[in-house]
KENUVEX-88200 format. One record per residue (C-alpha): x, y, z; residue in three letters. Coordinates in steps of 0.2 Angstrom, whole numbers, plus 5000, padded with zeros to 4 digits. Example, Ala and Ser with C-alpha at 12.3 -4.5 7.8 and 13.67 -1.06 7.14 Angstrom:
2
+------+------+------+------+
|   c1 |   c2 |   c3 | rest |
+------+------+------+------+
| 5062 | 4978 | 5039 |  Ala |
| 5068 | 4995 | 5036 |  Ser |
+------+------+------+------+
***
This chain:
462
+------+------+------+------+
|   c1 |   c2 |   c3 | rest |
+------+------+------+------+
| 5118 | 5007 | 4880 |  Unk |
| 5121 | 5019 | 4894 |  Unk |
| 5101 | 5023 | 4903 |  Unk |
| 5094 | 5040 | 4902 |  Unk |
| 5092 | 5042 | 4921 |  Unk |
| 5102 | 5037 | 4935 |  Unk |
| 5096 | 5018 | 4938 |  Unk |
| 5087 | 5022 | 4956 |  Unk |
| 5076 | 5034 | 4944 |  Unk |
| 5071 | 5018 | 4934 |  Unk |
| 5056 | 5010 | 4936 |  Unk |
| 5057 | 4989 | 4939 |  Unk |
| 5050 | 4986 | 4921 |  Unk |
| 5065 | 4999 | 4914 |  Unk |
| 5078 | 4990 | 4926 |  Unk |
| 5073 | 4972 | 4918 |  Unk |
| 5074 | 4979 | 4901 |  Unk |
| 5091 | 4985 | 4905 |  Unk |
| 5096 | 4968 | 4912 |  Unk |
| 5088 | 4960 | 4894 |  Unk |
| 5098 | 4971 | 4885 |  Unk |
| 5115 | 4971 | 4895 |  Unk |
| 5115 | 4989 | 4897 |  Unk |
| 5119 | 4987 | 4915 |  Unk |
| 5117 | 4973 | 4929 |  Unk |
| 5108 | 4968 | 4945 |  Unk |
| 5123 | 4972 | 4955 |  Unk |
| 5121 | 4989 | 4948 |  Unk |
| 5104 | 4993 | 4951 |  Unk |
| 5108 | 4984 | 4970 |  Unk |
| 5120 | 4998 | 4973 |  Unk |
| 5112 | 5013 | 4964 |  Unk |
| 5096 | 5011 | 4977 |  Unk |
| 5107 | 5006 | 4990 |  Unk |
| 5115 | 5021 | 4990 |  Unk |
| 5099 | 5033 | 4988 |  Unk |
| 5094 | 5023 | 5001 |  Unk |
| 5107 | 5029 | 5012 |  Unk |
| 5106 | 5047 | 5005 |  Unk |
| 5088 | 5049 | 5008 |  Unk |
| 5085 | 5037 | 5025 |  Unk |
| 5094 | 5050 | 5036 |  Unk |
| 5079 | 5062 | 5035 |  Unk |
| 5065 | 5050 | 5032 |  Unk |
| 5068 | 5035 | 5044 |  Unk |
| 5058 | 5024 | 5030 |  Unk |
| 5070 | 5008 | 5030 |  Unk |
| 5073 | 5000 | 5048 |  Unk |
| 5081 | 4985 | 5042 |  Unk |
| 5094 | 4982 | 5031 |  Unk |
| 5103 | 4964 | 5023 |  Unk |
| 5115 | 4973 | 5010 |  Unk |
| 5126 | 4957 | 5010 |  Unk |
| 5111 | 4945 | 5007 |  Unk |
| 5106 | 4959 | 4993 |  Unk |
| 5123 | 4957 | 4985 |  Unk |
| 5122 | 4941 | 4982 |  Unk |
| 5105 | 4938 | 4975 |  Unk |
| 5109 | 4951 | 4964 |  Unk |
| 5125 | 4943 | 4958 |  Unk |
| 5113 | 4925 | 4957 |  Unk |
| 5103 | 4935 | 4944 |  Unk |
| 5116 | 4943 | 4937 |  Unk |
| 5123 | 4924 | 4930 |  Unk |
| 5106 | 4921 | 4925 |  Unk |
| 5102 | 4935 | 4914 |  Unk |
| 5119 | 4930 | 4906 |  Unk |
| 5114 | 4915 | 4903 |  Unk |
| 5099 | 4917 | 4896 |  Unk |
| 5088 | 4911 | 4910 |  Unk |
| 5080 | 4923 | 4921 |  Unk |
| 5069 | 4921 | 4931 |  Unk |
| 5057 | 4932 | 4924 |  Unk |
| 5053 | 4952 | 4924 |  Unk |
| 5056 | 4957 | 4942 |  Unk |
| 5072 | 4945 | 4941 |  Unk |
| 5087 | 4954 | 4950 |  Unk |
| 5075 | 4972 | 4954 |  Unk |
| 5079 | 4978 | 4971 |  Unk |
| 5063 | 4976 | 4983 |  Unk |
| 5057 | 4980 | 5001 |  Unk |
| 5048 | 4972 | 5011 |  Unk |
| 5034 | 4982 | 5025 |  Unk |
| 5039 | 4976 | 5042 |  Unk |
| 5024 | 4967 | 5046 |  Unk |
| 5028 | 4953 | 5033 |  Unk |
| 5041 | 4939 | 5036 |  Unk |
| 5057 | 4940 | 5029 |  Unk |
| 5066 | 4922 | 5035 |  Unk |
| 5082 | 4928 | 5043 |  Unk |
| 5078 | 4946 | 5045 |  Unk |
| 5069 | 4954 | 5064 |  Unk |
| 5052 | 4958 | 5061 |  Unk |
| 5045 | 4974 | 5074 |  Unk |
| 5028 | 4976 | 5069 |  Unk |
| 5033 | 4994 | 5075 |  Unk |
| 5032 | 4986 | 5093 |  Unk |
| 5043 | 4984 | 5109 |  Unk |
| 5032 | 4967 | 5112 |  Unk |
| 5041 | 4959 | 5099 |  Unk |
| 5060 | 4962 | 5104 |  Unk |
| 5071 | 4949 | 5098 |  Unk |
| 5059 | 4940 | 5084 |  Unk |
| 5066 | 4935 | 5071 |  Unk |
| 5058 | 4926 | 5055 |  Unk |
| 5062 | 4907 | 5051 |  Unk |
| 5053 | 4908 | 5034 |  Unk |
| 5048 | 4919 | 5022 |  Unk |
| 5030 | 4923 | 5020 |  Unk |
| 5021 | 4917 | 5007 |  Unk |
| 5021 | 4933 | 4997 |  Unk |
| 5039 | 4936 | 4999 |  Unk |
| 5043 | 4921 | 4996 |  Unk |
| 5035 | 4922 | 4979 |  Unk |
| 5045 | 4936 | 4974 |  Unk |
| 5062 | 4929 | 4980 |  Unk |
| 5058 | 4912 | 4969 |  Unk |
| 5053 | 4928 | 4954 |  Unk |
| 5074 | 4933 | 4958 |  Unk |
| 5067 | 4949 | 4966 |  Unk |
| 5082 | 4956 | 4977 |  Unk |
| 5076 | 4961 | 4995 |  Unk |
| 5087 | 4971 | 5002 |  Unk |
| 5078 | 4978 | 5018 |  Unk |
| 5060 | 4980 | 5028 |  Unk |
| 5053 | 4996 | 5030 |  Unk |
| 5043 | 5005 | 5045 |  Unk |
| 5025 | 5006 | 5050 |  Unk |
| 5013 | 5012 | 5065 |  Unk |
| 5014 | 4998 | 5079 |  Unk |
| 5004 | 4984 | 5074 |  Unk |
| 5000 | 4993 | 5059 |  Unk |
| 4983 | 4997 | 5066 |  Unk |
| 4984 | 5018 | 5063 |  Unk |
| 4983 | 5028 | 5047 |  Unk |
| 5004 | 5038 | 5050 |  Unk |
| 5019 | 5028 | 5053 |  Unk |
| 5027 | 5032 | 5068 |  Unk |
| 5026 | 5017 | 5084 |  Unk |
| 5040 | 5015 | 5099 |  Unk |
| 5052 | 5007 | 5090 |  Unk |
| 5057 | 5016 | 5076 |  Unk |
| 5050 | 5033 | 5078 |  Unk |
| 5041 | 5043 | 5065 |  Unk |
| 5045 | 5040 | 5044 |  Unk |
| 5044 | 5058 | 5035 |  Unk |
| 5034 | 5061 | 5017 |  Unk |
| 5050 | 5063 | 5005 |  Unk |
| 5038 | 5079 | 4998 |  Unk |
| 5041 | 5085 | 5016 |  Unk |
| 5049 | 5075 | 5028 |  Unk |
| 5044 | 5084 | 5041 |  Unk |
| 5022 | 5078 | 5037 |  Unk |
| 5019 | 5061 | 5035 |  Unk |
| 5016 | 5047 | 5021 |  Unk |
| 5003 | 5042 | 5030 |  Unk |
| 5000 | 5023 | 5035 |  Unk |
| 5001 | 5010 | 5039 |  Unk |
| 5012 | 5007 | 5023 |  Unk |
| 5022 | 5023 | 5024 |  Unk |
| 5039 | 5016 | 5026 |  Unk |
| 5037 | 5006 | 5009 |  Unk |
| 5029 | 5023 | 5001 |  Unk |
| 5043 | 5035 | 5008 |  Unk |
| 5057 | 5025 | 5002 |  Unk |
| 5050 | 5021 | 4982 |  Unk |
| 5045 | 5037 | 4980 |  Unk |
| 5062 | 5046 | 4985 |  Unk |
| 5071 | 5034 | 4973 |  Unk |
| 5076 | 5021 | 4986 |  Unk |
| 5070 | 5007 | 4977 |  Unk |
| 5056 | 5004 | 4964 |  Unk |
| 5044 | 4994 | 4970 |  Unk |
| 5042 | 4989 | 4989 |  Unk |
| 5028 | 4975 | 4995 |  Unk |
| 5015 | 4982 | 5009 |  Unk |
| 4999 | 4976 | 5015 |  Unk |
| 4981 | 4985 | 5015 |  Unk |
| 4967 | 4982 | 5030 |  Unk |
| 4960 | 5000 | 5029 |  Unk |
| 4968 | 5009 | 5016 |  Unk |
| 4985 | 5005 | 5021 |  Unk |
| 4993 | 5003 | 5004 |  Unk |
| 4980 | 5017 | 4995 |  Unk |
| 4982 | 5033 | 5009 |  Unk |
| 5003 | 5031 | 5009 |  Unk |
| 5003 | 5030 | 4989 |  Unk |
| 4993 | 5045 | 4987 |  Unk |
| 5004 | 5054 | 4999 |  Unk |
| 5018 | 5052 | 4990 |  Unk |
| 5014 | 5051 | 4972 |  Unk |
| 5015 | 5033 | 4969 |  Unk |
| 5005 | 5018 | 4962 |  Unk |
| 4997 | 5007 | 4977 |  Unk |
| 4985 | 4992 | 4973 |  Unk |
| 4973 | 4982 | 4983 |  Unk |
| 4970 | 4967 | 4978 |  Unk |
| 4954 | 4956 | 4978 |  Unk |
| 4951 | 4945 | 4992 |  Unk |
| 4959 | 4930 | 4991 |  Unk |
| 4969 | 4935 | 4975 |  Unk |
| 4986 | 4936 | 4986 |  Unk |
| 4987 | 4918 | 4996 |  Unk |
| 4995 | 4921 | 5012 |  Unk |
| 5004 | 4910 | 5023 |  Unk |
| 5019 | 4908 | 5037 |  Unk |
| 5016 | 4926 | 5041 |  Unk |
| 5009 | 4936 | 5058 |  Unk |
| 4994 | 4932 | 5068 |  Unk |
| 4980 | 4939 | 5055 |  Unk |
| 4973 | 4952 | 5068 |  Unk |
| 4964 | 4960 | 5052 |  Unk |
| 4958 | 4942 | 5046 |  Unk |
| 4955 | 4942 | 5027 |  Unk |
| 4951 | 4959 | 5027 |  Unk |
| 4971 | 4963 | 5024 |  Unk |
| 4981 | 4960 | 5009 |  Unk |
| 4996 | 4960 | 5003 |  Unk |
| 5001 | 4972 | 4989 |  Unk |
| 5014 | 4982 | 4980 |  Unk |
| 5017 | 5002 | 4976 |  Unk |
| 5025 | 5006 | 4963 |  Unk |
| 5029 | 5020 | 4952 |  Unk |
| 5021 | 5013 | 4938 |  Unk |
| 5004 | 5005 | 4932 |  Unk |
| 5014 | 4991 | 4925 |  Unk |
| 5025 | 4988 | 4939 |  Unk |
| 5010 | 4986 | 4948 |  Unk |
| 5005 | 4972 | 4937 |  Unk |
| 5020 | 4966 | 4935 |  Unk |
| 5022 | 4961 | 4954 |  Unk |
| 5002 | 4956 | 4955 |  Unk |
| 5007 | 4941 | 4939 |  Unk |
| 5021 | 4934 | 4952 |  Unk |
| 5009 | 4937 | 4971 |  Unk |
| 4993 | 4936 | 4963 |  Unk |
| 4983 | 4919 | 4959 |  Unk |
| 4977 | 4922 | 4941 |  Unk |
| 4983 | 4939 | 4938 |  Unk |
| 4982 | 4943 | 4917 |  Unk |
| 5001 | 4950 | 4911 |  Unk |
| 5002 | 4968 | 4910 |  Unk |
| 5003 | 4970 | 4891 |  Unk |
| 4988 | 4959 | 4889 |  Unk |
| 4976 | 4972 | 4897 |  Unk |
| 4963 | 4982 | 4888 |  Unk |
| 4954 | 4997 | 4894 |  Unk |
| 4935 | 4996 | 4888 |  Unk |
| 4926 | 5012 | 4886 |  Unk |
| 4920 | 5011 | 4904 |  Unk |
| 4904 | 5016 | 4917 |  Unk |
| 4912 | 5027 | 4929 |  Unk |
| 4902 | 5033 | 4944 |  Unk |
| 4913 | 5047 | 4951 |  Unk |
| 4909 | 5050 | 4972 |  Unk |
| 4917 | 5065 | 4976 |  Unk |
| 4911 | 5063 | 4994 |  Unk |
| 4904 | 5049 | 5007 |  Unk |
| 4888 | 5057 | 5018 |  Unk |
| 4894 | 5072 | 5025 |  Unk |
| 4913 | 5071 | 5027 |  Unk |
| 4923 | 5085 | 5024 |  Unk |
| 4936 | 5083 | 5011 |  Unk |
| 4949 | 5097 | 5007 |  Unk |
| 4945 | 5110 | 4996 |  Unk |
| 4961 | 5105 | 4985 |  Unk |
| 4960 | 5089 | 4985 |  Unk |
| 4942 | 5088 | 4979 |  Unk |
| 4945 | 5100 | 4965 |  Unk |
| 4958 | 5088 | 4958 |  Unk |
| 4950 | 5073 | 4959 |  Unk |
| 4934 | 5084 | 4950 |  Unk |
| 4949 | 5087 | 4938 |  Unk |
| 4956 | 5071 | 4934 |  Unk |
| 4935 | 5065 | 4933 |  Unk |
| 4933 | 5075 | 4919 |  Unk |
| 4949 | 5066 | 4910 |  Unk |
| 4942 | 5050 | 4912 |  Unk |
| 4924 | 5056 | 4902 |  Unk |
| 4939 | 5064 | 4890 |  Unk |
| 4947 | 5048 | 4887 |  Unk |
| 4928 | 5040 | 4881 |  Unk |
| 4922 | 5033 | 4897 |  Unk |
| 4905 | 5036 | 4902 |  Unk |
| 4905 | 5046 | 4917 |  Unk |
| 4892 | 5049 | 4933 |  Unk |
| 4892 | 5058 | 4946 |  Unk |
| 4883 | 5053 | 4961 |  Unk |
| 4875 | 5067 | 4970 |  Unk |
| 4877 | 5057 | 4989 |  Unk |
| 4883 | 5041 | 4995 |  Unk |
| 4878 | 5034 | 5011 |  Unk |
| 4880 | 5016 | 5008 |  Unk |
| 4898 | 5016 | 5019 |  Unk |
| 4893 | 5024 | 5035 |  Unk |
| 4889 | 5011 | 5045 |  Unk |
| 4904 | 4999 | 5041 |  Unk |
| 4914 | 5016 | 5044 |  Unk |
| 4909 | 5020 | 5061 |  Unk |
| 4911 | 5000 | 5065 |  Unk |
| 4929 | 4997 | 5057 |  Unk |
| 4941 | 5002 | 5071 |  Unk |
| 4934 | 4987 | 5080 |  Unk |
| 4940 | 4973 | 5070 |  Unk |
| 4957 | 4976 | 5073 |  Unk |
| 4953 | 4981 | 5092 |  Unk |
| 4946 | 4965 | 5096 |  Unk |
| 4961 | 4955 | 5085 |  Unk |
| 4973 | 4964 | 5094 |  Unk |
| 4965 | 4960 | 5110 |  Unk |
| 4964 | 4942 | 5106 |  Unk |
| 4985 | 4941 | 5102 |  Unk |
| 4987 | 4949 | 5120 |  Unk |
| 4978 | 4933 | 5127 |  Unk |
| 4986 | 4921 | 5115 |  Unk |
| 5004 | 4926 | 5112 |  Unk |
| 5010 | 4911 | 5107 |  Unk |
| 5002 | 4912 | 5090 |  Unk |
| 5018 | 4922 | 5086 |  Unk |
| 5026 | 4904 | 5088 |  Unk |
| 5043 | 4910 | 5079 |  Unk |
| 5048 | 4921 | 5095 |  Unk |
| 5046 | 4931 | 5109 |  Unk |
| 5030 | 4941 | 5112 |  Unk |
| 5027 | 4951 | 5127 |  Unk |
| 5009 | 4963 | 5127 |  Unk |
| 5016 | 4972 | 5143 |  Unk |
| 5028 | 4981 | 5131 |  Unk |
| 5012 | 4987 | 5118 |  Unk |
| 5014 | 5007 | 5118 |  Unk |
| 5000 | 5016 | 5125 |  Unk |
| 4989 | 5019 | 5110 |  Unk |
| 4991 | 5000 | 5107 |  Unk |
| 4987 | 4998 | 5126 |  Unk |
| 4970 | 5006 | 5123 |  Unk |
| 4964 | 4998 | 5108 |  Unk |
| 4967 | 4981 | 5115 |  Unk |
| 4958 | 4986 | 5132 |  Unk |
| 4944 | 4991 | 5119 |  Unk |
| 4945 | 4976 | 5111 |  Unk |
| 4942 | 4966 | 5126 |  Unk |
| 4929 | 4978 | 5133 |  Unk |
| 4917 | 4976 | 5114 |  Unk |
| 4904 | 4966 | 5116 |  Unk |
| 4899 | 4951 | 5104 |  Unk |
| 4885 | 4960 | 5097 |  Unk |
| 4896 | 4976 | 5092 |  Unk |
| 4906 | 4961 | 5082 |  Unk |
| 4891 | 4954 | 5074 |  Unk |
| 4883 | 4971 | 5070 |  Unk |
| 4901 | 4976 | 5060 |  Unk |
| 4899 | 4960 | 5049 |  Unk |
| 4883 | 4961 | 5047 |  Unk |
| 4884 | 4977 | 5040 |  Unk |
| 4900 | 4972 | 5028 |  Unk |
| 4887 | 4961 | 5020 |  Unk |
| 4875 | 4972 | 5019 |  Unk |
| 4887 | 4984 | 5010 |  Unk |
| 4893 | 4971 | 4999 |  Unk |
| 4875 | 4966 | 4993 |  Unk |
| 4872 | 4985 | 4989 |  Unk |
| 4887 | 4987 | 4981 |  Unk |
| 4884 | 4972 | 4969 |  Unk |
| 4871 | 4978 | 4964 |  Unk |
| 4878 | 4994 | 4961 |  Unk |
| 4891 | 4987 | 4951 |  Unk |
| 4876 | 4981 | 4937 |  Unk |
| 4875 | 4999 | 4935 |  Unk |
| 4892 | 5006 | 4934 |  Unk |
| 4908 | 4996 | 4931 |  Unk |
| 4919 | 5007 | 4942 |  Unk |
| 4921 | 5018 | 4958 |  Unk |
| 4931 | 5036 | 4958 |  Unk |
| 4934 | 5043 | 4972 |  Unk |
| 4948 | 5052 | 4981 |  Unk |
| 4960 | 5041 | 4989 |  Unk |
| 4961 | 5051 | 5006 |  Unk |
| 4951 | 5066 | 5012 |  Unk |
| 4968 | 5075 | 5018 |  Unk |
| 4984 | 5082 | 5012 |  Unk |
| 4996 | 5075 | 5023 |  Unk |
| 4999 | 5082 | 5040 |  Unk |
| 5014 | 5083 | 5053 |  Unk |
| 5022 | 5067 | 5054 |  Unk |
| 5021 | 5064 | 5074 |  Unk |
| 5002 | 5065 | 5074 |  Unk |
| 4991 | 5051 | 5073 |  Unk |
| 4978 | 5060 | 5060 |  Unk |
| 4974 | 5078 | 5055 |  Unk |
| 4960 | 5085 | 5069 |  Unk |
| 4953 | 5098 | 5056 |  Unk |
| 4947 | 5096 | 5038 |  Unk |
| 4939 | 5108 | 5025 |  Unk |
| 4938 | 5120 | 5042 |  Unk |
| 4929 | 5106 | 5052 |  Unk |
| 4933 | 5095 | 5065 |  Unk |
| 4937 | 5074 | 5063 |  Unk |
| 4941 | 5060 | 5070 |  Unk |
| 4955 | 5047 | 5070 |  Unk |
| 4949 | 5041 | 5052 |  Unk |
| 4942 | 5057 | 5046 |  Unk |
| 4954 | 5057 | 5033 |  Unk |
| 4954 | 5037 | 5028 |  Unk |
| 4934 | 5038 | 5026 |  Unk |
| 4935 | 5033 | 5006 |  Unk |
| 4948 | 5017 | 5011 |  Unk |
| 4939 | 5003 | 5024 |  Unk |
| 4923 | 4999 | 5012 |  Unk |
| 4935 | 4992 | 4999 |  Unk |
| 4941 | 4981 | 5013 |  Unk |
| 4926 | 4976 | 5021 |  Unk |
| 4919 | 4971 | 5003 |  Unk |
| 4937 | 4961 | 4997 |  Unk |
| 4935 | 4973 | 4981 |  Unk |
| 4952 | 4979 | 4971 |  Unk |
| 4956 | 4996 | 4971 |  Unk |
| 4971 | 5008 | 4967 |  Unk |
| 4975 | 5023 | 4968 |  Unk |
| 4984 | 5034 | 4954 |  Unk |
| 4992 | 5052 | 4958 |  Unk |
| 4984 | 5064 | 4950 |  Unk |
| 4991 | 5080 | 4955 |  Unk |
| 4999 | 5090 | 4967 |  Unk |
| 4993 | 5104 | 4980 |  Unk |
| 5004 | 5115 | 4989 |  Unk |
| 5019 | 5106 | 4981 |  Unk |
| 5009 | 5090 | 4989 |  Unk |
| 5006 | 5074 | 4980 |  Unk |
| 4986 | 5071 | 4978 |  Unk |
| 4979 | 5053 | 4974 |  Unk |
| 4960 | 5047 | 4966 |  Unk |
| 4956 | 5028 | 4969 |  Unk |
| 4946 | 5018 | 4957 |  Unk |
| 4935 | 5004 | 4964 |  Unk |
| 4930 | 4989 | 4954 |  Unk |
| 4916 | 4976 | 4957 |  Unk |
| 4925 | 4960 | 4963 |  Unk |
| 4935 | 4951 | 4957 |  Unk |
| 4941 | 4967 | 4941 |  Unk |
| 4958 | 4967 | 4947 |  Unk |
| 4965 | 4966 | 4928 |  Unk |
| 4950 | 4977 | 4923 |  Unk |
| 4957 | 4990 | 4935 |  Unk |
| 4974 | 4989 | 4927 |  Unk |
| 4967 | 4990 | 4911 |  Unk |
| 4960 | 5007 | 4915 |  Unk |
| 4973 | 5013 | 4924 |  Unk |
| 4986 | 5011 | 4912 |  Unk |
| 4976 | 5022 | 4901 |  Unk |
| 4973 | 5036 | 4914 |  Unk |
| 4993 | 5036 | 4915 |  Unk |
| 4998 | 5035 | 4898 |  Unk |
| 4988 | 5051 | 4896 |  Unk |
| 4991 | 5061 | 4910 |  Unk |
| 5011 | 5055 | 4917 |  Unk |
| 5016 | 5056 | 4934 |  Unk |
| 5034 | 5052 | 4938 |  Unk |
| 5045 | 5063 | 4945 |  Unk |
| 5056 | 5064 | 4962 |  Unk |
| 5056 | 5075 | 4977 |  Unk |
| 5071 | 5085 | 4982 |  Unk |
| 5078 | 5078 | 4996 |  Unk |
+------+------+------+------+
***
């Protein structure tokens, strides 16, 4: 049966029902998002690497397989990226950094490597911000990605290669990691799905020096809820199956606002909007009049990745796979790793010390509510070669002023997503759900019901 949509439009869980059903192949699909790929690339500058002839043959592997009756499972032979800050063996890996000319992988990380053993089809590596520490994608490599919605704004970061690409149709479902917002900010930029998962839920292993510690994960986005899930049951340790999870009538405490910050005018109205869906789908729905309990892991977060970045400058042979030369860091990245070695141990302790703090208080306020909704970012996005929007709502911010919602969820290892729900300005928008550790499939649950009512896909114009 011929499919109702060009196969780049197709979601991974449509692809694999069109491999099931010999509608069309893996080789197909390869080509179809190879090709919008090449189409679309030119005026985003989201894929920076490319192993077509690799591709190919995977795809032709899974091809045989789903012949015979023995694939691999549902995201055998769907076309994938993969965030350039993960291993891919065989492939150069950036970082968006000079420092790192000539590296190239001898092993798959572990993540990857999970999805390759699924029959996922990698076909490339995807842009980010060097050393993935800022909230745009642009670093001295590669230049700046564009947001397919307006190529000339960003998808935000540091995921925003792997956002740009799936949401212009590229591929389906690219892999990217999370240390501040990193896979929540980019999906809501661009109308896409982007989980965080748990702590510990993702194992890592054979990858980059963790500047970030445990505090990053590995994640996909996606256009789907499902997909989502989907890729989470192949990464994830103990992730439930998509079509096993059931959304409860749930306690929802809806935070339209951290302390004081400033959040756009139109984003705030349509995440007021899509609160009042969730009480209209029978969850039980609270809206909390202030929330202070971030702000101190907030002020302190830009640290962690400061004094991790520092500590690679003085130990670059923990990059043991290749060359690695901190004289070539680009001058933002020259700044953070000389504050990194400038902060003191006690600024160190005082930002884990608060984490705690926050995690405790947020236990306890997960007795009371079974999930967090707030926006995913305070910002619609903003001109693609600056670091963060200076203005917000009319007043002024700073670096993270728009990621304000992101960092607790990583300071706490809690799961979160973040669903589009609406556009301004021809813009997409994006809410997050928070839920209390270790709610990954809960969070699914509830999501998939959010979608089913209110859809979302649909492509930019490009």
């Amino acid at each position: 049966m011929k499919p109702s949509a060009p196969l780049w439009q197709l979601t991974a869980t449509q692809l694999a029902a069109g491999f099931r059903d010999a509608a069309f192949t893996p080789p197909q699909a390869l080509e179809a998002c190879l090709a919008r790929s090449a189409e679309v690339n030119p005026r985003l500058n989201a894929l920076v690497t490319l192993d077509a002839e690799d591709a190919k043959h995977a795809a032709e592997q899974s091809s045989a397989r789903w012949r015979a009756g023995r694939a691999l499972g549902p995201l055998d032979g769907v076309p994938f990226t993969i965030k350039d800050n993960l291993q891919v063996r065989g492939l150069p890996t950036h970082w968006g950094s000079r420092a790192l000319a000539g590296f190239v992988a001898e092993r798959d990380e572990l993540p990857v490597a999970k999805l390759r053993e699924a029959g996922a089809v990698i076909f490339g590596k995807t842009n980010v911000p060097e050393f993935t520490m800022q909230g745009y994608t642009d670093n001295p490599v590669f230049g700046a990605t564009g947001n397919p919605w307006n190529p000339a704004l960003t998808p935000g970061g540091s995921s925003g290669g792997a956002a740009a690409l799936v949401a212009a149709g590229g591929c389906p479902v690219a892999l990217g990691t999370d240390g501040g917002g990193s896979i929540r900010r980019p999906a809501s930029h661009t109308n896409l799905v982007g989980f965080k998962p748990s702590r510990g839920r993702v194992p890592r292993g054979d990858g980059l020096p963790p500047i970030f510690l445990e505090f990053e994960v590995a994640g996909p986005l996606a256009r789907s809820v499902h997909d989502v899930a989907a890729v989470m049951q192949v990464i994830g340790d103990g992730t439930v199956p998509p079509t096993q999870q059931i959304a409860a009538r749930s306690r929802i405490l809806y935070i339209p606002r951290f302390a004081d910050h400033p959040v756009d005018p139109q984003i705030a109205r349509l995440t007021d909007e899509a609160a009042q869906r969730f009480e209209a789908l029978g969850h039980e729905l609270t809206t909390a009049e202030g929330f202070e309990l971030a702000e101190a892991v907030n002020q302190r977060w830009p640290l962690l990745s400061q004094v991790g970045l520092a500590w690679l400058a003085e130990h670059p042979q923990a990059l043991r796979d290749g060359p690695f030369d901190p004289v070539l860091f680009g001058p933002a990245m020259q700044a953070n790793a000389e504050a990194g070695r400038q902060a003191s141990a006690r600024a160190l302790f005082e930002l884990l010390f608060e984490t705690e703090r926050l995690r405790a208080a947020l236990a306890r306020l997960f007795e009371r509510h079974d999930f967090l909704l707030t926006p995913a970012a305070a910002a619609l996005p903003w001109p693609a070669g600056e670091t963060h929007p200076t203005r917000i709502a009319g007043r002024e911010v700073g670096p993270r002023g728009h990621a304000v919602f992101a960092a607790f969820v990583n300071a706490t290892g809690l799961p979160a997503i973040a669903l589009p729900c609406g556009f301004a300005q021809g813009l997409p928008v994006g809410l997050q759900l928070v839920a209390r550790e270790g709610g990954d499939d809960a969070l699914f649950a509830l999501a998939r019901t959010f979608e089913h009512a209110h859809p979302w896909q649909r492509f930019p114009t490009l």
